[in-house]
N, CA, C and O atoms as a DFTB+ gen file, in Angstrom:
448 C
 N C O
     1  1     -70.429      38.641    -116.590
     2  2     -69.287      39.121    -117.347
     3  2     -69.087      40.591    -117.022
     4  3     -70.018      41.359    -116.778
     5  1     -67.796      40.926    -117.038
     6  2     -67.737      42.210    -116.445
     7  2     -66.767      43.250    -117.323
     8  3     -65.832      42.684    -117.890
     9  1     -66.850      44.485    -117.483
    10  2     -65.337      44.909    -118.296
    11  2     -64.558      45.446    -117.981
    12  3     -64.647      46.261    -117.062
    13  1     -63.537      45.206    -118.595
    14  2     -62.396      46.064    -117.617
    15  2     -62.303      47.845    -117.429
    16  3     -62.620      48.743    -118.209
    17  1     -61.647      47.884    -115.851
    18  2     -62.203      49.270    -115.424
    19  2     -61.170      50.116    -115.893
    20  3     -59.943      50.025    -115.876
    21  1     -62.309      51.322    -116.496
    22  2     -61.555      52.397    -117.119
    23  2     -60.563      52.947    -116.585
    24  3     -60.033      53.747    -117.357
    25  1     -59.898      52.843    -115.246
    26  2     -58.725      53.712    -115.538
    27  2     -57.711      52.612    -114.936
    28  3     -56.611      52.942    -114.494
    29  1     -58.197      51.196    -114.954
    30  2     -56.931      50.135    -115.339
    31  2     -56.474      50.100    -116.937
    32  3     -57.141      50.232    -117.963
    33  1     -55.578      49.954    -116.798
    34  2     -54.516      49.774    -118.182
    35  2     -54.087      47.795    -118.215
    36  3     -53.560      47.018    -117.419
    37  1     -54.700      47.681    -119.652
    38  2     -54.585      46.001    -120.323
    39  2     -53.664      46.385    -121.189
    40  3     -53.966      47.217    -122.045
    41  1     -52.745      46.001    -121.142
    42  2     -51.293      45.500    -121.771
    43  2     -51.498      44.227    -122.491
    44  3     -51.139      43.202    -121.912
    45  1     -52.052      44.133    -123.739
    46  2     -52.368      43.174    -124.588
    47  2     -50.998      42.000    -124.716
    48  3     -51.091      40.795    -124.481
    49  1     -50.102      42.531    -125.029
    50  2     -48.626      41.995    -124.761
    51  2     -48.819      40.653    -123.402
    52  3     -48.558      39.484    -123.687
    53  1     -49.166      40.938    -122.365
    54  2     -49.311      40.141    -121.530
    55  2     -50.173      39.035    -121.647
    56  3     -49.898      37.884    -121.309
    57  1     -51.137      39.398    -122.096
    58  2     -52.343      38.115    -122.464
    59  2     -52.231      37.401    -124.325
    60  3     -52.877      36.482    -124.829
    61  1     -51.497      38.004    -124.736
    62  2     -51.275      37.278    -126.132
    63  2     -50.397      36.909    -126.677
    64  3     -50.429      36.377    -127.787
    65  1     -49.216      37.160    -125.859
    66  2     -48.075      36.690    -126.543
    67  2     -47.309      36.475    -125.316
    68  3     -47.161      37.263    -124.382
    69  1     -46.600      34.671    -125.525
    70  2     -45.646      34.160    -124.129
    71  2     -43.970      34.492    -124.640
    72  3     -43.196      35.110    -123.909
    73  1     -43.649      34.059    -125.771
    74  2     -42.501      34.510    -126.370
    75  2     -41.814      36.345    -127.038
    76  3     -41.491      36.425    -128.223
    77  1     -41.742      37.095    -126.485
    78  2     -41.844      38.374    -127.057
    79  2     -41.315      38.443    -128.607
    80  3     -41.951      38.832    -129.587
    81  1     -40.150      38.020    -128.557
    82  2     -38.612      38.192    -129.068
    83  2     -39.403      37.446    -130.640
    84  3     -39.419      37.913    -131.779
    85  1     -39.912      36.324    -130.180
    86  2     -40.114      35.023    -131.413
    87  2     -41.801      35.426    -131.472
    88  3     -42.492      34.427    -131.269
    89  1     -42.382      36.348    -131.646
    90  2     -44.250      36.438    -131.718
    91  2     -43.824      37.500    -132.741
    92  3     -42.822      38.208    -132.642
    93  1     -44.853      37.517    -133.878
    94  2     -45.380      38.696    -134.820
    95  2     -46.545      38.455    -135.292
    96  3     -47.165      37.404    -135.130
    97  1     -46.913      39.425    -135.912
    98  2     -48.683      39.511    -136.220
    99  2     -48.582      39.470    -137.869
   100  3     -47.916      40.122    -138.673
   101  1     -49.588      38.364    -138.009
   102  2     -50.069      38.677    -140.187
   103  2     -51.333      39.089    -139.976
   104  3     -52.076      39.142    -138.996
   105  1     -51.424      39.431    -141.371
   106  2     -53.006      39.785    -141.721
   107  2     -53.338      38.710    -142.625
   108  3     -52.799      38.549    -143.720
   109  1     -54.633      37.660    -141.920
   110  2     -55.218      36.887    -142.693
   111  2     -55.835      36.985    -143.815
   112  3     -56.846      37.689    -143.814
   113  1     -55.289      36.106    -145.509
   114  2     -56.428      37.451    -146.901
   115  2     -56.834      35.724    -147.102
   116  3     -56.382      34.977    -147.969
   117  1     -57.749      35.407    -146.096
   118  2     -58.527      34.201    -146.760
   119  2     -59.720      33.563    -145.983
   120  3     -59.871      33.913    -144.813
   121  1     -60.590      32.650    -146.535
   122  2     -61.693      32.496    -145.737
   123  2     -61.158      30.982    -144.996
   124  3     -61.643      30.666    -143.909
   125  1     -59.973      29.956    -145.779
   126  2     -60.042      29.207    -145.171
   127  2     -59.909      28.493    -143.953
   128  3     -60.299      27.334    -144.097
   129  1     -59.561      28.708    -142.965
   130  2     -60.279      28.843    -141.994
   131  2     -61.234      29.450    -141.389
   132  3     -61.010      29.999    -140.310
   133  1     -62.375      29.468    -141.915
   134  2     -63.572      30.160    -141.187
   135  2     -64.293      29.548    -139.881
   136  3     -64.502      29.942    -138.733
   137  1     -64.630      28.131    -140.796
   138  2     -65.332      27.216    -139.522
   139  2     -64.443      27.681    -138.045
   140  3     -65.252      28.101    -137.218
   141  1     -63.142      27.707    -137.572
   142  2     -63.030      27.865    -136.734
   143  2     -62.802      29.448    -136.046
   144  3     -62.178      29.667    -135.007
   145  1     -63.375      30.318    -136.779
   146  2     -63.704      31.614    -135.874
   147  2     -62.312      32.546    -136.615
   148  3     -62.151      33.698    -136.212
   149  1     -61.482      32.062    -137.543
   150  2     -60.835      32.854    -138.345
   151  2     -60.914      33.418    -139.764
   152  3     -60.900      32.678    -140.747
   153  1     -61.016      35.061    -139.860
   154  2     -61.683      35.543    -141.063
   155  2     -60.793      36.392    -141.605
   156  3     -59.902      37.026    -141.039
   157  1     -61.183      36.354    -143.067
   158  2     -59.901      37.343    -144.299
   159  2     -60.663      39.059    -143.248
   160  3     -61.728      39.594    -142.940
   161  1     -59.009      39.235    -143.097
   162  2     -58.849      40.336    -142.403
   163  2     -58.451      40.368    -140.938
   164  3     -57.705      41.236    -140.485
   165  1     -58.939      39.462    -140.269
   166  2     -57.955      39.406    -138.876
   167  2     -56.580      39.209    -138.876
   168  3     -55.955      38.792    -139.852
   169  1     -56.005      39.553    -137.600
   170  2     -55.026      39.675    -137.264
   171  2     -54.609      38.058    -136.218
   172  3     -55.202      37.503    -135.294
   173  1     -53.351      37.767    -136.937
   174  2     -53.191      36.580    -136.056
   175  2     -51.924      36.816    -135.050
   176  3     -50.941      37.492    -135.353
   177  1     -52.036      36.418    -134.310
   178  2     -50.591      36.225    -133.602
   179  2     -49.920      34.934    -133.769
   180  3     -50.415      33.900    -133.321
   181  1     -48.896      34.963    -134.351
   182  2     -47.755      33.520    -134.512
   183  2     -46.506      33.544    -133.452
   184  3     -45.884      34.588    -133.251
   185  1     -46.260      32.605    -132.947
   186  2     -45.601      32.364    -132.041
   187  2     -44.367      31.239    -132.911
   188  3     -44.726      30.105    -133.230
   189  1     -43.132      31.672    -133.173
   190  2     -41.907      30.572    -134.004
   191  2     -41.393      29.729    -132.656
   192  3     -40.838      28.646    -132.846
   193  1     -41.586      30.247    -131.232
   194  2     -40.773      29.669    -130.447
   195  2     -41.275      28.171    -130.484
   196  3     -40.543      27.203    -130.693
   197  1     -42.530      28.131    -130.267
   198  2     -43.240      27.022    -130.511
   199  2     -42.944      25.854    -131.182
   200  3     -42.607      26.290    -132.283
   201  1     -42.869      24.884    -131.226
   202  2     -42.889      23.622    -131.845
   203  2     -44.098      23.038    -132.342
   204  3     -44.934      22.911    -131.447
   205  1     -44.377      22.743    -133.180
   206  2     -45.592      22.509    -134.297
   207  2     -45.870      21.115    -134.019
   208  3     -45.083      20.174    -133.914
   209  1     -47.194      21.155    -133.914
   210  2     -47.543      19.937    -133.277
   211  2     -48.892      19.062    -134.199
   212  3     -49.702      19.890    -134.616
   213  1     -49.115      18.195    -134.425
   214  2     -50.008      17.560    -134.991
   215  2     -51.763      18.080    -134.448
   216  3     -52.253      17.557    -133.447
   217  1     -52.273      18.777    -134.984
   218  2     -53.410      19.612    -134.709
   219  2     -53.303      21.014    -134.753
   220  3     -54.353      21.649    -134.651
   221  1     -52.087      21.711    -134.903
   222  2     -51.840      22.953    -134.546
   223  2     -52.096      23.507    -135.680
   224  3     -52.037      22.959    -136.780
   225  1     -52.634      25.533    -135.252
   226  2     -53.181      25.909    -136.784
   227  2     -51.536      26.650    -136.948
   228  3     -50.865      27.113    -136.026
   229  1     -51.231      26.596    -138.162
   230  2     -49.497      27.141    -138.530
   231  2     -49.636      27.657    -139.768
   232  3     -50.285      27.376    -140.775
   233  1     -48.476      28.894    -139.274
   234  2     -48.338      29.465    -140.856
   235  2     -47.293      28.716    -141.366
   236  3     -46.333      28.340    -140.693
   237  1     -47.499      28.441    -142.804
   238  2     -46.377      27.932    -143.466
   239  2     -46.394      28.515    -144.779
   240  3     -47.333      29.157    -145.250
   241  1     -44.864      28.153    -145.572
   242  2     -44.858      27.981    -146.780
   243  2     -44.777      26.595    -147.351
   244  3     -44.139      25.621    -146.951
   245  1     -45.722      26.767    -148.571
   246  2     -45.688      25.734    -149.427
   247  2     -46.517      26.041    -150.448
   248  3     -47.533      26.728    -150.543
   249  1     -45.767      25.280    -151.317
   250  2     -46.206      25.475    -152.534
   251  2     -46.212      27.059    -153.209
   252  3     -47.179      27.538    -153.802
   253  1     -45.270      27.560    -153.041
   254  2     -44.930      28.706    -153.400
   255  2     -45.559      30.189    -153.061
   256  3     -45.572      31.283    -153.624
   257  1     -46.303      29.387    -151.292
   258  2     -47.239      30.542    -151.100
   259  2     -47.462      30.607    -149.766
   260  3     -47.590      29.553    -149.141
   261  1     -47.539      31.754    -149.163
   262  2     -47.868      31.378    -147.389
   263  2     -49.784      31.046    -147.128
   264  3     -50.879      31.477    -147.488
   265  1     -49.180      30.024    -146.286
   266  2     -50.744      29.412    -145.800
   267  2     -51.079      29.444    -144.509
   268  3     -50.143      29.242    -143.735
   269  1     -52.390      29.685    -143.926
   270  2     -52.652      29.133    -142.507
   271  2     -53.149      27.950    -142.443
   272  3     -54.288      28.312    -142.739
   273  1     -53.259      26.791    -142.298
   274  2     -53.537      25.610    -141.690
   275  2     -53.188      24.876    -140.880
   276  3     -52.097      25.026    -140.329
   277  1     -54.260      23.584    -140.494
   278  2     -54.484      22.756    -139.587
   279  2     -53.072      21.792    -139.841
   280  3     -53.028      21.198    -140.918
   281  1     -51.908      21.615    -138.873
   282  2     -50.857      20.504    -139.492
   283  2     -51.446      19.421    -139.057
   284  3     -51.993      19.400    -137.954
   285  1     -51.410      18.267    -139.949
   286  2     -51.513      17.024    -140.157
   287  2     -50.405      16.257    -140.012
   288  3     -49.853      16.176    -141.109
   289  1     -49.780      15.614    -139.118
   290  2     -48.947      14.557    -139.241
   291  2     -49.529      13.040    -139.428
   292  3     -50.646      12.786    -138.978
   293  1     -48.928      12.250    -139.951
   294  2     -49.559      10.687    -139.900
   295  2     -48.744      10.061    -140.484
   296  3     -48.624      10.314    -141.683
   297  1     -47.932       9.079    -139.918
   298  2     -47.053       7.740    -140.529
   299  2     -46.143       8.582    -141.244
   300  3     -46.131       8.370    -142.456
   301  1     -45.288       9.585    -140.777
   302  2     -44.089      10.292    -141.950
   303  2     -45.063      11.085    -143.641
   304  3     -44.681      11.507    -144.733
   305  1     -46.324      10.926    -142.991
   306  2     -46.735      12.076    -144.152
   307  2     -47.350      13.586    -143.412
   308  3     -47.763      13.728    -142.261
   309  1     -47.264      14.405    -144.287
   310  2     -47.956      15.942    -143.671
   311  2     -48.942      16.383    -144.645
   312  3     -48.889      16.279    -145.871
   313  1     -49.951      16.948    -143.832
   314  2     -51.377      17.549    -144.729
   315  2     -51.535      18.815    -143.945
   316  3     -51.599      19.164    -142.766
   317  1     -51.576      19.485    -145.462
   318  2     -52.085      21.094    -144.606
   319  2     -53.908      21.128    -144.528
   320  3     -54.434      20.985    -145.632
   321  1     -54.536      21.240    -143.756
   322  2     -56.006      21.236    -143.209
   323  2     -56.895      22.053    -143.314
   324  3     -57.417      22.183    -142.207
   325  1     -57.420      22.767    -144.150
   326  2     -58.435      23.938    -143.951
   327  2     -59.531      23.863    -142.743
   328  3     -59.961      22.816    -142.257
   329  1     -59.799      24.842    -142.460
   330  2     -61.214      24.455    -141.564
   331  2     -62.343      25.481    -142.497
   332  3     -62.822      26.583    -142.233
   333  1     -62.488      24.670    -143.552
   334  2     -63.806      25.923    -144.523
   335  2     -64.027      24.056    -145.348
   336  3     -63.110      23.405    -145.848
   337  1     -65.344      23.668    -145.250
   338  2     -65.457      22.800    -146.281
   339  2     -65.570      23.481    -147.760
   340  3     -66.443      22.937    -148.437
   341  1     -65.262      23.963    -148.056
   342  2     -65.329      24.746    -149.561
   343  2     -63.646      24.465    -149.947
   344  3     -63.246      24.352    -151.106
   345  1     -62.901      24.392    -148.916
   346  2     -61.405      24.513    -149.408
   347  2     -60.907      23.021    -149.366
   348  3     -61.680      22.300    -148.737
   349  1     -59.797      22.379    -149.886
   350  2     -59.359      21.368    -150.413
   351  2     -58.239      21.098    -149.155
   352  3     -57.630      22.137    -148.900
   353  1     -57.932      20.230    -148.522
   354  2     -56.622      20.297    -147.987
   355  2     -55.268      19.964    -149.186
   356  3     -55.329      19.408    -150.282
   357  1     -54.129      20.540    -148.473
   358  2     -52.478      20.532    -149.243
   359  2     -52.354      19.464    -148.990
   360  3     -52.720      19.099    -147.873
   361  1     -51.867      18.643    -149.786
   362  2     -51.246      17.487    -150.007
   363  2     -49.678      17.253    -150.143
   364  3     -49.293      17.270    -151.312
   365  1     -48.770      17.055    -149.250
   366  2     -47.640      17.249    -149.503
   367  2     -46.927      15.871    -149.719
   368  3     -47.282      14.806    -149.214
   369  1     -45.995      16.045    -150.449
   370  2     -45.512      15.085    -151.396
   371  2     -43.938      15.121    -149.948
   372  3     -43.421      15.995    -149.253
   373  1     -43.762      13.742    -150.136
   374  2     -42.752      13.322    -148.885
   375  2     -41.459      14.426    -148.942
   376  3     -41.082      15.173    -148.040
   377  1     -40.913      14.269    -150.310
   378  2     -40.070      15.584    -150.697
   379  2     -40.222      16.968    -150.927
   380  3     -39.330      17.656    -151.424
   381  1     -41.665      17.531    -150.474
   382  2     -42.425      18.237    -150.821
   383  2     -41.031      19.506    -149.916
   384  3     -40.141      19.112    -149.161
   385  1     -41.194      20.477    -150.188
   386  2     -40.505      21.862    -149.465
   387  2     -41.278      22.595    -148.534
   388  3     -42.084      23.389    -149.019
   389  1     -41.219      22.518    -147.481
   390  2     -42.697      23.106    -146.329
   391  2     -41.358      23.958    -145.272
   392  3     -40.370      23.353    -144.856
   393  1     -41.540      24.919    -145.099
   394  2     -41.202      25.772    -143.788
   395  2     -42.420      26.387    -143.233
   396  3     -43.268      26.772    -144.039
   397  1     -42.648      26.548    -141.846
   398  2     -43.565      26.496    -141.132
   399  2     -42.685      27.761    -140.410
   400  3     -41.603      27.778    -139.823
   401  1     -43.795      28.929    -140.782
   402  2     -43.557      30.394    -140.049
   403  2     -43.393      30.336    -138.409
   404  3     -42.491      30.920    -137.809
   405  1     -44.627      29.366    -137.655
   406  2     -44.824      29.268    -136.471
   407  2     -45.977      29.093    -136.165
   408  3     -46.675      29.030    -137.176
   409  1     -46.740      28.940    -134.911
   410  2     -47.653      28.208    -134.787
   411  2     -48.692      29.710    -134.559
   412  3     -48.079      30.741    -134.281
   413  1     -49.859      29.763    -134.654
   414  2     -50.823      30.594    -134.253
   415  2     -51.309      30.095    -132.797
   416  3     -51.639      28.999    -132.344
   417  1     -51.210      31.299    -132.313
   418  2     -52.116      31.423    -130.735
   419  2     -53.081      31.929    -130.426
   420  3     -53.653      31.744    -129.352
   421  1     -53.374      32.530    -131.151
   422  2     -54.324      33.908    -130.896
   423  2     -54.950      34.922    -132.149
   424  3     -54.179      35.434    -132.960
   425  1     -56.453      35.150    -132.205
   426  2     -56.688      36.182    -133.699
   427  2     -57.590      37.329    -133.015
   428  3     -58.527      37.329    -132.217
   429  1     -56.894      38.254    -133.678
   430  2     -57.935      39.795    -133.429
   431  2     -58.690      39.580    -134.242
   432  3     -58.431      38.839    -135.191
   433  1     -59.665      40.095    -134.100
   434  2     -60.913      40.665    -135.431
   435  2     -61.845      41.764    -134.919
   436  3     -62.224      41.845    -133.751
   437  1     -62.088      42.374    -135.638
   438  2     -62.601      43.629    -135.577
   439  2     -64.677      42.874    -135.124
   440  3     -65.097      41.820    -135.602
   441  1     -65.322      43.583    -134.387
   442  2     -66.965      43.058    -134.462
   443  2     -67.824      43.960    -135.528
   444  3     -68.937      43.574    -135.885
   445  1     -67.377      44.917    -135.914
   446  2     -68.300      45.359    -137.135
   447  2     -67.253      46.013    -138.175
   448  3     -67.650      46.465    -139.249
């Protein structure tokens, strides 16, 4: 493994985001997703250009609150997914109200 040389310049822009126009960054305030390497306080990158796909981690609203989770599709129903066994998955009701911010690609986090 090697690091990059000090007087090359990394343009983060290039390696984290494919859509410019449609990408913005949240700040995660939760543990549920932990199991998969996302923690209260990182930085995510969301991508709206994207199309939301059955496995994908997405910000959404629901239930009167923005969430990150795992989307669940199955037979015309949707489940929002934690990856923390401590947390419950969303249960959405067929008429339920869900807008989906965009899909996550990518999380900063700080190492100490």
């Amino acid at each position: 493994m090697s690091a990059a040389s000090a007087d090359g310049r990394l343009d983060l822009n290039e390696h984290l985001v494919a859509h410019r126009e449609s990408t913005f960054l949240i700040r995660v305030r939760s543990d549920s997703m932990s199991c998969v390497g996302i923690r209260d306080g990182d930085l995510l990158v969301v991508d709206r250009a994207l199309d939301p796909g059955d496995g994908d981690l997405v910000v959404a609203e629901a239930e009167g609150g923005l969430t990150l989770k795992r989307l669940y599709r199955r037979n015309g129903h949707v489940r929002l997914l934690p990856e923390n066994p401590c947390q419950h998955p969303t249960e959405l009701a067929d008429d339920a109200d869900l807008s989906i911010w965009g899909v996550a690609t990518s999380v900063v986090h700080r190492l100490r």
